[in-house]
DRENTILUM-841260 format. One line per 2 residues: their letters; for each residue y, x, z of N, C-alpha, C. Coordinates in pm, whole numbers. Layout:
a	Y,X,Z,Y,X,Z,Y,X,Z; ...
***
This chain:
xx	-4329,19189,13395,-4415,19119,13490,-4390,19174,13631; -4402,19097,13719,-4346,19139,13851,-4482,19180,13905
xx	-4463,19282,14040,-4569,19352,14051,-4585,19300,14211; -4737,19339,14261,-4748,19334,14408,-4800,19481,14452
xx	-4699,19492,14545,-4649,19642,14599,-4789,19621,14728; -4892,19706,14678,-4997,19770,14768,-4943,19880,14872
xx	-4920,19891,14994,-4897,20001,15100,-5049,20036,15133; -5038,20176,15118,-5191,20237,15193,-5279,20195,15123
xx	-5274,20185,14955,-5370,20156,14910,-5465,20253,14799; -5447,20371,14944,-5550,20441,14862,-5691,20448,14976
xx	-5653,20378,15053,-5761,20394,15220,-5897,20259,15145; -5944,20194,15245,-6093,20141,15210,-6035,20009,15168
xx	-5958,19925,15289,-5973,19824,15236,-5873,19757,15062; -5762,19858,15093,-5657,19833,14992,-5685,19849,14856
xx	-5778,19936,14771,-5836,19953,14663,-5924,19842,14642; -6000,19776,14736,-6055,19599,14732,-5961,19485,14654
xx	-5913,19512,14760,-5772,19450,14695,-5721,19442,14596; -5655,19562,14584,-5604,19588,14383,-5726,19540,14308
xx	-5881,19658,14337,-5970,19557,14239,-5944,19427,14200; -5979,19305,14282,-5938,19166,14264,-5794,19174,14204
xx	-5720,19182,14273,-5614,19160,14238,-5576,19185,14062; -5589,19306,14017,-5633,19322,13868,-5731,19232,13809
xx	-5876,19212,13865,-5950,19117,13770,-5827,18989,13753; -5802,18941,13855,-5709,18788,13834,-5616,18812,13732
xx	-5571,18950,13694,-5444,18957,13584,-5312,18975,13684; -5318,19033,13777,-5192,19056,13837,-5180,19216,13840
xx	-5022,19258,13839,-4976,19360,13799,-4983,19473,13939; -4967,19584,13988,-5002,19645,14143,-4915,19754,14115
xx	-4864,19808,14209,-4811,19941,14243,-4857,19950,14382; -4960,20110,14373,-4991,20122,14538,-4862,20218,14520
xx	-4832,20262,14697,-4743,20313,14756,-4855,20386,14874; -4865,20545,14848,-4966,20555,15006,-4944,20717,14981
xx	-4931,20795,15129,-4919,20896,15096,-5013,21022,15110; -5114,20944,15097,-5239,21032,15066,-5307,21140,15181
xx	-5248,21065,15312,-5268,21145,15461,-5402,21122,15493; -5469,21022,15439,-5601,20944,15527,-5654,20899,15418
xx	-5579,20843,15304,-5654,20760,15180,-5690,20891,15076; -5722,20842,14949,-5800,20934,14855,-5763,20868,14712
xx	-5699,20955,14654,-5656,20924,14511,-5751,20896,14392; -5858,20904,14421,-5980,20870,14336,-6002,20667,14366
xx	-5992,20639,14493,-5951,20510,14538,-5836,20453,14441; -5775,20479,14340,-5649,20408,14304,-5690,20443,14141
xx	-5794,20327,14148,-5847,20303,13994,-5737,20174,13898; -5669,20126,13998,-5555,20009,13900,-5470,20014,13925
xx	-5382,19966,13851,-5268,19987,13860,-5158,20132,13866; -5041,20120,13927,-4928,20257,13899,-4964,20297,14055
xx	-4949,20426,14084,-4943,20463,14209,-4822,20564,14218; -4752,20555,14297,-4608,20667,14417,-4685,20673,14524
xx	-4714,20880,14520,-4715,20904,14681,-4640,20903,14739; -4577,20829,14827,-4464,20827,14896,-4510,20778,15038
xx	-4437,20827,15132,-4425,20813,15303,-4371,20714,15346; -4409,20592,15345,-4293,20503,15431,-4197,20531,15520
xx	-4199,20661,15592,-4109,20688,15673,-3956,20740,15637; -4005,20794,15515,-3883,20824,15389,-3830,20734,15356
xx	-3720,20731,15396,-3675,20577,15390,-3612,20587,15230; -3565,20643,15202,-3464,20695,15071,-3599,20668,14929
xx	-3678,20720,14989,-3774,20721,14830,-3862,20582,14868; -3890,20489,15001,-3914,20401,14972,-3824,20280,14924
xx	-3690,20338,14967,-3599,20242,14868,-3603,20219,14732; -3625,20360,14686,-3641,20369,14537,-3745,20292,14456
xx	-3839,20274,14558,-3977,20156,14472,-3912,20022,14468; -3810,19987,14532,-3770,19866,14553,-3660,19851,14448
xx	-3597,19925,14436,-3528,19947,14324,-3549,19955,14140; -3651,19987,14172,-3694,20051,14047,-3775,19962,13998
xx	-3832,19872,14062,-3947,19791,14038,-3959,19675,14075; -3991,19538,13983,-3949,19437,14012,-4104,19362,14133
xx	-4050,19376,14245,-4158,19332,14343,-4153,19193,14345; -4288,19183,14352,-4267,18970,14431,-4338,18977,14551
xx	-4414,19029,14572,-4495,19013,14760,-4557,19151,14742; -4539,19235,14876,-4574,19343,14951,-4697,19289,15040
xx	-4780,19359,15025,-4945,19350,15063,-4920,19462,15177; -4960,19494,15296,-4879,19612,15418,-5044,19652,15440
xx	-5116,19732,15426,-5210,19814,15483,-5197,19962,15559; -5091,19993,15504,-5085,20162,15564,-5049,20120,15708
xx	-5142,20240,15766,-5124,20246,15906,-5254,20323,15965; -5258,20365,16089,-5364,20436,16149,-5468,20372,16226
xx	-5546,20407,16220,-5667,20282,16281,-5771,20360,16397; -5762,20425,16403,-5845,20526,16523,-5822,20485,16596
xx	-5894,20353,16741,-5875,20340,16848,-5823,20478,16964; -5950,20550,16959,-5959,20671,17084,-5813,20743,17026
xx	-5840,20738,16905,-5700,20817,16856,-5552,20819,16940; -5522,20711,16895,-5399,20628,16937,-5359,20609,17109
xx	-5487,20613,17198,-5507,20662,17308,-5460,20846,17354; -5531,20901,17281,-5469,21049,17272,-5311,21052,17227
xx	-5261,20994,17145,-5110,21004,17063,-5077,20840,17050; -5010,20830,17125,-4966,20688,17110,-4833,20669,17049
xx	-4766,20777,17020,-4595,20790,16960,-4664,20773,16808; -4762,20868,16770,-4781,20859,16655,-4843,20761,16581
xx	-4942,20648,16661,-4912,20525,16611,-4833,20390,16647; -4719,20450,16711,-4649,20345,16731,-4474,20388,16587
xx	-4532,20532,16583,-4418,20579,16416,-4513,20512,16329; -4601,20551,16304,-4651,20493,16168,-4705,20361,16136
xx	-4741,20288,16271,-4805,20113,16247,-4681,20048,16253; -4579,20060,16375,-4471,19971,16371,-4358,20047,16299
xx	-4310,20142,16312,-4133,20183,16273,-4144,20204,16133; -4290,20224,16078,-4291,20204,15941,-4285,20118,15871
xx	-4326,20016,15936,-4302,19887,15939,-4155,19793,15910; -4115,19878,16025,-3997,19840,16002,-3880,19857,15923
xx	-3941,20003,15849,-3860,20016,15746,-3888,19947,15639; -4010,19902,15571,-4048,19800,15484,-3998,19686,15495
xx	-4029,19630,15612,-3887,19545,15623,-3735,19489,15585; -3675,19670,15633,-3591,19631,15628,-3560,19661,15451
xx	-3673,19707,15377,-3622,19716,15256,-3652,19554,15188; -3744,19497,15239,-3775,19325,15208,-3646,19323,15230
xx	-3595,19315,15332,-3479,19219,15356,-3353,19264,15206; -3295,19385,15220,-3224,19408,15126,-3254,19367,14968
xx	-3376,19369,14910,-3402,19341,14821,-3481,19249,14771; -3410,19145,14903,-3450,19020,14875,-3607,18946,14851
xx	-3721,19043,14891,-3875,19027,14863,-3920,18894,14992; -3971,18788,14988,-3981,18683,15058,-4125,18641,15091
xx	-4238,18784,15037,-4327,18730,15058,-4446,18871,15096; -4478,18827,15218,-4502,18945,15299,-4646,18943,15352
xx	-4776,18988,15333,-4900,19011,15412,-4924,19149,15479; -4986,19055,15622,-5023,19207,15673,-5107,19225,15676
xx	-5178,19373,15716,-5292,19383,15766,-5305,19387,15910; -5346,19277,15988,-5375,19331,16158,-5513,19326,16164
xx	-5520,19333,16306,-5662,19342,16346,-5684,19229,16468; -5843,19232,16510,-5909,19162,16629,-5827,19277,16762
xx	-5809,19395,16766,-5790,19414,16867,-5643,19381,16919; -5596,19278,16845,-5443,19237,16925,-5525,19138,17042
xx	-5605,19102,17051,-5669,19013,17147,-5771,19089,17275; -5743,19262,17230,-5813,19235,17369,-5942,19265,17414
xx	-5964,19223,17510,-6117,19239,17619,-6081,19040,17684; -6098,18990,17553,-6101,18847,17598,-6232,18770,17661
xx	-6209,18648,17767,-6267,18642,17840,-6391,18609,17733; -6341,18457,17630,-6419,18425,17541,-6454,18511,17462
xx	-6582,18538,17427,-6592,18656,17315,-6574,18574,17172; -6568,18421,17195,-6519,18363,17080,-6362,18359,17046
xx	-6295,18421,16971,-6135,18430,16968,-6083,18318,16869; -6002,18199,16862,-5936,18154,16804,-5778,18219,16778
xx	-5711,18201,16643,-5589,18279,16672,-5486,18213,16742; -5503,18083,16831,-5418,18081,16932,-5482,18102,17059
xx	-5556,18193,17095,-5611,18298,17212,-5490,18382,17243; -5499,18405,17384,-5382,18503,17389,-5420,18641,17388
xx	-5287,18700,17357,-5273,18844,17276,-5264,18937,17404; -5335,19020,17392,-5312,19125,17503,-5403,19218,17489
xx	-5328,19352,17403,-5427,19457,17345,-5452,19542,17470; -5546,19630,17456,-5586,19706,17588,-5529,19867,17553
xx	-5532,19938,17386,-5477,20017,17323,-5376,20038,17255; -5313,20164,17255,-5169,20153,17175,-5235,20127,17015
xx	-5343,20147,16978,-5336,20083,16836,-5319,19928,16844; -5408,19835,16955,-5383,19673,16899,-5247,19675,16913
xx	-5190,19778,17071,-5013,19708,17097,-4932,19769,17005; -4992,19867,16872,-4892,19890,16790,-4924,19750,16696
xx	-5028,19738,16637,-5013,19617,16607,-4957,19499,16585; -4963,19441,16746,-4906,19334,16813,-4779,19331,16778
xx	-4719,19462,16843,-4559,19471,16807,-4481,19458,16665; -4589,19484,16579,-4578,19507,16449,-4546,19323,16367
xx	-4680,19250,16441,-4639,19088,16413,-4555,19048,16482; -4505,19128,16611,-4368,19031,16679,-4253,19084,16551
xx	-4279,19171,16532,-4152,19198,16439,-4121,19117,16324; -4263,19108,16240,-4271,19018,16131,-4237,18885,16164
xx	-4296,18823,16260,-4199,18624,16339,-4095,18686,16319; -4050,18766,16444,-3930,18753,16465,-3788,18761,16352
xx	-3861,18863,16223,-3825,18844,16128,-3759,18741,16064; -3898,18628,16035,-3876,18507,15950,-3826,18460,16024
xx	-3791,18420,16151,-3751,18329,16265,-3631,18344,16165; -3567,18474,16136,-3359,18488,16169,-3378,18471,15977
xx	-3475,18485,15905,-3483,18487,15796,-3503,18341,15706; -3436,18259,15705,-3572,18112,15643,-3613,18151,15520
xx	-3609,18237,15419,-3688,18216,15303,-3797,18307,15303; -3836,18454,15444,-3903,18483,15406,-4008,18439,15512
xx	-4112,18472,15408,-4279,18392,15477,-4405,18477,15453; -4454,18463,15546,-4572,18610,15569,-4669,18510,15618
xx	-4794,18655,15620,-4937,18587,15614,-4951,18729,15706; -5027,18705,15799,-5096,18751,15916,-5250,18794,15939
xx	-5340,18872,15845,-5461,18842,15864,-5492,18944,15970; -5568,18917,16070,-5670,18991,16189,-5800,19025,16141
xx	-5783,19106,16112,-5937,19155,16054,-6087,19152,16186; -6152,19190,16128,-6254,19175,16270,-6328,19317,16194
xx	-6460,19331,16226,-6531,19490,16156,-6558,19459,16068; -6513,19511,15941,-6518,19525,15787,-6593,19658,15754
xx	-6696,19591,15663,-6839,19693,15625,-6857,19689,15457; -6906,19767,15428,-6963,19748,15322,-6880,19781,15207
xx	-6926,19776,15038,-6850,19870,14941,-6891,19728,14814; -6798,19740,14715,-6776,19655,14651,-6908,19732,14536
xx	-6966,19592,14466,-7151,19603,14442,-7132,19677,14302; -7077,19730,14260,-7054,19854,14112,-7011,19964,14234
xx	-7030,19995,14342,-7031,20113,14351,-6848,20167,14314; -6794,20152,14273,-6673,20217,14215,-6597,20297,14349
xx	-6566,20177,14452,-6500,20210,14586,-6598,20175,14646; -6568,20231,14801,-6623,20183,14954,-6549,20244,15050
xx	-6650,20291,15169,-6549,20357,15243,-6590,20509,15284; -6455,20592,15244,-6476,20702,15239,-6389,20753,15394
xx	-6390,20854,15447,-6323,20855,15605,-6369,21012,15613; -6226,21010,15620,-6229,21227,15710,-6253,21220,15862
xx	-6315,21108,15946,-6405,21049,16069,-6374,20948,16053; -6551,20973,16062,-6604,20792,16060,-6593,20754,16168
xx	-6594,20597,16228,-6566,20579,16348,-6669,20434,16326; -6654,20389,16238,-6718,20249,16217,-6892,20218,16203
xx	-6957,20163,16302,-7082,20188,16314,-7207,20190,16203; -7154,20109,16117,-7271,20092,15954,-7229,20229,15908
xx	-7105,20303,15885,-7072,20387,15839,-7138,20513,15910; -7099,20520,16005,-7188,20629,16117,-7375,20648,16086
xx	-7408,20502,16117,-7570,20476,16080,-7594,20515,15963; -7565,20494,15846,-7563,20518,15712,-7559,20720,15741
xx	-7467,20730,15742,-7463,20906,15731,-7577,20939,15849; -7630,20922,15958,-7711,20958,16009,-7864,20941,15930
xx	-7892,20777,15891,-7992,20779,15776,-8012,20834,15693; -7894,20891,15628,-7886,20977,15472,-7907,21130,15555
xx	-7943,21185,15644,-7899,21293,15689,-7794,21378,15668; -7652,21305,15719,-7590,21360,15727,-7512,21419,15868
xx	-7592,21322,15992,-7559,21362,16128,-7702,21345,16171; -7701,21418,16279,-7833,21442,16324,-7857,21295,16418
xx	-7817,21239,16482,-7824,21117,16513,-7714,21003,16521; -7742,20880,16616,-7659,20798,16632,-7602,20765,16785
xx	-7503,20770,16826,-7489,20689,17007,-7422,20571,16964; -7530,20502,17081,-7465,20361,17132,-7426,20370,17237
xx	-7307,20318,17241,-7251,20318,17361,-7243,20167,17473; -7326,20192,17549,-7386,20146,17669,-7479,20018,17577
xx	-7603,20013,17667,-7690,19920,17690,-7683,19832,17772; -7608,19793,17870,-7541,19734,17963,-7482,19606,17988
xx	-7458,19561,17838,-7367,19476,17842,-7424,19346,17898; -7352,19234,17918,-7396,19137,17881,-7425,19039,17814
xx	-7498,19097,17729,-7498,19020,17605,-7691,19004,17580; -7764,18982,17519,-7914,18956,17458,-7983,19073,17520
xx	-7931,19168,17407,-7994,19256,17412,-7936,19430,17461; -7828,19353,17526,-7745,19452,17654,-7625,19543,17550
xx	-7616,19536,17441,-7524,19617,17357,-7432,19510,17278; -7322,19589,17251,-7230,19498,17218,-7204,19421,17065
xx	-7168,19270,17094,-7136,19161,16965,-7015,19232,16886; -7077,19241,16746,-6967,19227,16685,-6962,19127,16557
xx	-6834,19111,16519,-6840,18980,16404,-6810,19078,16233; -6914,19090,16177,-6867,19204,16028,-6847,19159,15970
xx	-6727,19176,15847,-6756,19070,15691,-6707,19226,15602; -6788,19143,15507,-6816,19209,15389,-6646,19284,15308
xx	-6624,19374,15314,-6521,19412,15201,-6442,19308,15148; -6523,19262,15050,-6512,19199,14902,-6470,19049,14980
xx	-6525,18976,15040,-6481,18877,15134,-6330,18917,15199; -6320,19040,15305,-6150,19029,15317,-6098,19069,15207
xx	-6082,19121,15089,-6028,19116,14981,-6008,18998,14917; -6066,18890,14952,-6047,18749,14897,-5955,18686,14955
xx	-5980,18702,15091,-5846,18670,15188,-5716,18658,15122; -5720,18795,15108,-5581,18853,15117,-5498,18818,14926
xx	-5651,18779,14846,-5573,18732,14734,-5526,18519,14762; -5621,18467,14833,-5626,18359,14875,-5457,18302,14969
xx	-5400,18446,15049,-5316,18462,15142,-5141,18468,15013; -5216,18498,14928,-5085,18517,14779,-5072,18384,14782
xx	-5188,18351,14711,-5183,18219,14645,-5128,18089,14765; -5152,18102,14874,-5121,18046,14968,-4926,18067,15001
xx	-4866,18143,14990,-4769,18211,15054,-4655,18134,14859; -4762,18157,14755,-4670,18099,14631,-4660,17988,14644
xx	-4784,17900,14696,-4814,17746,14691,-4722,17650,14800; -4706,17701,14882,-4691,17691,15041,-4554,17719,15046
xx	-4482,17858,15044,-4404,17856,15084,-4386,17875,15250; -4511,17912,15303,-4510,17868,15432,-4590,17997,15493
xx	-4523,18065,15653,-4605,18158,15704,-4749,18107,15792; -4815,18171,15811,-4922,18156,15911,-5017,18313,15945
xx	-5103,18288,16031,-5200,18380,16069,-5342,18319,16117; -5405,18435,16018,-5536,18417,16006,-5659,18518,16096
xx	-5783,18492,16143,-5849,18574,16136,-5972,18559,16039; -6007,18712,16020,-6070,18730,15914,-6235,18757,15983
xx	-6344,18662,15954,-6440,18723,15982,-6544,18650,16000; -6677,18621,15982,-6784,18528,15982,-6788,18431,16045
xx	-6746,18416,16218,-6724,18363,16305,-6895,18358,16338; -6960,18493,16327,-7128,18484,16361,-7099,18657,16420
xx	-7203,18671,16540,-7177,18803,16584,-7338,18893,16528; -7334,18991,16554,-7472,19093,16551,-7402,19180,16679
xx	-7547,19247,16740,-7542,19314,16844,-7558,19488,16778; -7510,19578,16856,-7561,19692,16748,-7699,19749,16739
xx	-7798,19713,16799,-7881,19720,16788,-7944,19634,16686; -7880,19526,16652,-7932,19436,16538,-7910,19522,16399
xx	-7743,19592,16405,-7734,19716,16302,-7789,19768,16299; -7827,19861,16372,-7908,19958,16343,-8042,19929,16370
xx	-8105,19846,16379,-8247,19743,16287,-8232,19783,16171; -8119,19679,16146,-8112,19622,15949,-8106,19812,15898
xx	-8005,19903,15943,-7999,19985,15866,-8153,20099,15861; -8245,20100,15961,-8327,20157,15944,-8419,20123,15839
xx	-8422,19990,15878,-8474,19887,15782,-8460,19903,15631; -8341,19916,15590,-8314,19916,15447,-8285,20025,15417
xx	-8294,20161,15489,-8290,20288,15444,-8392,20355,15476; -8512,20273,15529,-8672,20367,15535,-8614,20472,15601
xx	-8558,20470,15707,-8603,20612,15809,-8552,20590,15932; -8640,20535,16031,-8652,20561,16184,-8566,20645,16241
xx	-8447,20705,16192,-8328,20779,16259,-8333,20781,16456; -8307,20877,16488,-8266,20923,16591,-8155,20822,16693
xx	-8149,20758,16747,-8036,20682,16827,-8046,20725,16961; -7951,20724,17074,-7929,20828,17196,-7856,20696,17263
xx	-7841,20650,17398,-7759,20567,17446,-7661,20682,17523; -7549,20675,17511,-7437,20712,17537,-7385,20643,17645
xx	-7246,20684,17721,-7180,20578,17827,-7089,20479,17782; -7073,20397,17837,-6956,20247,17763,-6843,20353,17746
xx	-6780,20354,17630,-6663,20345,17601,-6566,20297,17641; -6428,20303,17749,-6353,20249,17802,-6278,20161,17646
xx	-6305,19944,17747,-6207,19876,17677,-6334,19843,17556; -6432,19866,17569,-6509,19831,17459,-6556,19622,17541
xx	-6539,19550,17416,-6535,19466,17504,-6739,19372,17486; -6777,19277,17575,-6911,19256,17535,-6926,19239,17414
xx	-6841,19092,17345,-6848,18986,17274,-6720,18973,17219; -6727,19008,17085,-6583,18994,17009,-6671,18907,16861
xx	-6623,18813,16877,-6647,18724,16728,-6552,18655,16671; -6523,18582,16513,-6378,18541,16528,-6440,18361,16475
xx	-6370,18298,16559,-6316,18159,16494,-6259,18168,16382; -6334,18105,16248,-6283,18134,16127,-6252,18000,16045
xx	-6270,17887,16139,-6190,17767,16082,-6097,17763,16013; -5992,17840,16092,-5865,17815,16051,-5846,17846,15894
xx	-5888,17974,15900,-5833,18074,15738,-5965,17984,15619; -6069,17912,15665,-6177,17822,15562,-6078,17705,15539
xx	-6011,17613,15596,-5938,17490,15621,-5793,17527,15567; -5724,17645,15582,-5564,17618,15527,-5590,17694,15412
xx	-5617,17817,15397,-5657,17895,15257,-5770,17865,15202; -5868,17762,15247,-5976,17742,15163,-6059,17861,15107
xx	-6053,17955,15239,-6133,18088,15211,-6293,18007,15207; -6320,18096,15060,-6492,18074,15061,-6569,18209,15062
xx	-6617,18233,15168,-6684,18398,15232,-6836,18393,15089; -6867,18514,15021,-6962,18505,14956,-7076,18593,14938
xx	-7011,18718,15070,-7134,18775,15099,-7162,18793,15254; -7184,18664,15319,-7203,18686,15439,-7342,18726,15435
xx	-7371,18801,15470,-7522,18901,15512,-7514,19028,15523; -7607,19040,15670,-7546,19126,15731,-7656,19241,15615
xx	-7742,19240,15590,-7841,19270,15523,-7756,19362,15401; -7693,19264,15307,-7610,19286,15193,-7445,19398,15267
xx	-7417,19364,15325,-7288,19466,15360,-7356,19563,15417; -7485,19575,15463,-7545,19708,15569,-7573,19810,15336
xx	-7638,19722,15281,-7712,19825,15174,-7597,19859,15068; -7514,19774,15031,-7363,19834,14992,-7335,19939,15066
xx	-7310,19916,15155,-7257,20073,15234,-7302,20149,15226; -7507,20176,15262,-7549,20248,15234,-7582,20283,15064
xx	-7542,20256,14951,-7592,20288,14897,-7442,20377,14824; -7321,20288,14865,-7247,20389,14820,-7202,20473,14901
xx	-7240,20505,15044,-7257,20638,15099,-7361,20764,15048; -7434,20680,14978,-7508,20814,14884,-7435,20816,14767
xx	-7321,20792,14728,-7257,20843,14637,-7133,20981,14618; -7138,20960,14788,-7036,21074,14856,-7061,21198,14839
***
C-alpha cells in the first residue's frame, strides 16, 4: 500500500492529520526530527527521525518507500523569532523545501501539499483576505513562506504532472475531542494557548498587545479554526489533488473574526477564573483585522468546517492543556 509521507509530523498540526488520515484507512510515514515536535504526538503510523536538510537520509525515505503525496508541515513558525534569525528560517522553511522537492522530482512523487500561512499577506489594507489579495509578508517567516510557494508554482510551471495544494492557514486552536493530541510548545506564542496556561496557573498573567486598534473593541481581529477542521482540509486537499489532477491554493479559516478580548472572555468564561490580563505595547507588524475569505476552499474542495465555535476550540484547548 502506498503511503503519505507526513513532514513535521510530530508538531500540533501534523499528528491531526495522520489521526484522520488513519481513521479513512490510509497508510502514513511521519518524517520529523524531533527539534520542536514530540514523539508521543506520532500515535499512527511508521515514523524516521530524520532532518530534511540531510539530504542523503531524506533520499532514503524515498527510496525505500513507496510514496504517493507528501503532506510538507515541518518548518519554524515563531514570528519574533524569525525576525531575530532570519537565515535560520529561511534554511529550514524554504531550502528544506527545496530539498523535498528536489527528491519529488527524482522520484517521480506528483502530488504535493503545503502547509502556509495568513502571514504571506501581510498588514493588508482589507482585513478581509481573499487568496487572490496580494502577497506581501512584513516578516522573514511569511517571506520564508512566500518564497517557499514561489518555488512550489514555479515548480509545476516546468513540471506538468506535478500538482500541489497550497493551504494558508489563519490561527489554529484547539485539540482533537479524545484528548489524545493538541498543542504542546517549548513557547507558546499562540493566544488560547497562552490564556489557557495562565488560567490553569501556569503563568502568572496574560499581555495584550495594544488596545488601540481600530477595531470594536480597540484589540486585534483574528479568524481561528478548530484543529480537527484544518485537518479536514488537508485530507479534502488529497482527495482533491487524486480527483482533479489539478493545483490550487486555499485559505484555511472561518472567514468570521474574534477580537482578543472576545478570547479571553470565552476563556475566563469556561475556565472559572478571572485571570490577570496587563495591556502591553503593539507589537511591530501586528496587523488590526486579519480574517480569511473561505469561499474558495467550501466551493472547490467542498470543505465542510464542523467545529466552528469559538467556545468549543477555546475548551478543547483548555482541557487538554490540563493534560500537560
Amino acid at each position: 500500500m502506498s503511503k503519505i509521507l507526513i513532514t513535521g509530523g510530530a508538531g500540533y498540526i501534523g499528528p491531526h492529520v495522520n489521526l484522520l488520515l488513519t481513521e479513512a484507512n490510509e497508510s502514513t510515514l511521519v518524517v520529523d526530527n524531533l527539534s520542536t515536535g514530540h514523539k508521543e504526538n506520532i500515535q499512527w503510523g511508521e515514523f524516521l527521525n530524520i532532518d530534511l536538510s540531510n539530504k542523503s537520509d531524506l533520499e532514503s525515505v524515498f527510496e525505500n518507500n513507496d510514496i504517493e503525496a507528501v503532506i510538507h508541515f515541518a518548518g519554524s513558525i515563531i514570528v519574533s523569532e524569525s525576525v531575530e534569525k532570519p537565515l535560520e528560517y529561511y534554511r529550514n522553511n524554504t531550502a528544506n523545501t527545496l530539498n523535498l522537492l528536489e527528491c519529488c522530482q527524482k522520484y517521480n512523487i506528483n502530488k504535493f501539499i503545503f502547509s502556509s500561512t495568513a502571514a504571506v499577506y501581510g498588514n493588508p489594507k482589507n482585513g478581509v483576505v481573499s487568496e487572490e489579495d496580494d502577497l506581501c509578508p512584513i516578516n522573514p517567516y511569511g517571506q520564508s513562506k512566500l518564497m517557499t510557494e514561489n518555488m512550489i508554482e514555479d515548480f509545476a510551471k516546468a513540471n506538468e504532472s506535478f500538482k500541489f495544494v497550497i493551504l494558508r492557514y489563519f490561527n489554529v486552536a484547539g485539540a482533537d475531542l479524545d484528548l489524545r493530541i493538541g498543542q504542546k510548545s517549548k513557547v507558546s506564542t499562540h493566544l488560547i494557548k497562552l490564556a489557557n496556561e495562565v488560567a490553569l496557573g501556569k503563568r502568572q498573567k496574560l499581555s495584550i498587545f495594544g488596545n488601540d486598534y481600530d477595531t470594536e473593541d480597540g484589540t486585534c481581529v483574528r479568524d481561528y479554526i478548530h484543529v480537527l477542521d484544518l485537518a479536514q482540509a488537508h485530507l479534502d486537499a488529497l482527495t482533491y489533488l487524486r480527483k482533479e489532477n489539478s493545483s490550487n491554493i486555499f485559505n484555511c479559516g472561518y472567514g468570521r473574526g474574534f477580537s482578543v478580548k472576545q478570547v479571553v472572555k470565552a476563556v475566563k468564561e469556561i475556565s472559572k477564573n478571572d485571570f490577570e490580563v496587563v495591556i502591553d505595547k503593539r507589537r511591530a507588524g501586528d496587523p488590526p483585522v486579519l480574517v480569511s475569505s473561505n469561499e474558495k476552499i467550501k466551493k472547490i474542495l467542498n470543505w465542510k468546517p464542523k467545529y466552528n465555535d469559538l467556545n468549543l476550540i477555546v475548551r478543547t484547548a483548555l482541557d487538554y492543556e490540563k493534560t500537560l
